[in-house]
N, C-alpha and C positions, 0 to 999 in steps of 0.2 A: 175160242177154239181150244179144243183139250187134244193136247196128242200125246198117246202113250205108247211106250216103246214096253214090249212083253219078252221077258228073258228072262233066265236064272244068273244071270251076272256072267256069262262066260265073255272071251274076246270078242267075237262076234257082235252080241250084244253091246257091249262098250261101245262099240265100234259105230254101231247105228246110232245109239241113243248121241255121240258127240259129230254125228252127220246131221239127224236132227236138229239138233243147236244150232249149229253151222246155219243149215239151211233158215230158218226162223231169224238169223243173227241179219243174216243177207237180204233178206227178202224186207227185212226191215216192221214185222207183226208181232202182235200180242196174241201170245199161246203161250197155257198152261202144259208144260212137259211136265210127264207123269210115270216112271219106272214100275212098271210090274214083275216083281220077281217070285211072287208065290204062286208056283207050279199047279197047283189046285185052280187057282184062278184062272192062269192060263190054260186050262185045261176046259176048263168049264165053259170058257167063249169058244172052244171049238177051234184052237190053236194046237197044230201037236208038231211042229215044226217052229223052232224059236231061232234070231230072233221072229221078231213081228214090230209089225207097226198099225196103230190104228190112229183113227181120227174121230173124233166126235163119237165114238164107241162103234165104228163102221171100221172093221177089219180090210186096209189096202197093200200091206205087202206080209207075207208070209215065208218061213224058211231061208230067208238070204240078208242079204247088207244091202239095203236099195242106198245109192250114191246119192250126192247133193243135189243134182242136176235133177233126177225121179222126185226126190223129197220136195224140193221147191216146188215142182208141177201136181205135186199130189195137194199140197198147200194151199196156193192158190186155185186150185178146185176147174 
């Protein structure tokens, strides 16, 4: 599982990328977390509201700080 957290480093960002952690810590899996912070990139998936998160390159939260409780259910699928 690859999950990438898309931001330009701001708090926010931070924020999600160490919810992610969290979440994957708890839930007890193996997943590659992966920081996207070049804006071009993010741009080019069709992101214009950061942070973001995706999964397996399928964009599931966009524009906000989704909590651990979201992250965990998006995880486990």
């Amino acid at each position: 599982m690859k999950v990438e957290v898309l931001g330009t480093g701001c708090a926010k960002c931070k924020r999600l990328a160490k919810n992610v952690e969290t979440a994957i810590k708890e839930l007890g899996i193996e997943a590659e977390v992966v920081k996207v912070d070049d804006i071009t990139e993010i741009m080019d998936r069709g992101v214009m509201l950061t942070p973001a998160l995706a999964v397996d390159g399928e964009l599931k939260v966009s524009g906000r700080v989704a909590d651990v409780k979201e992250i965990k259910e998006i995880l486990q699928g």
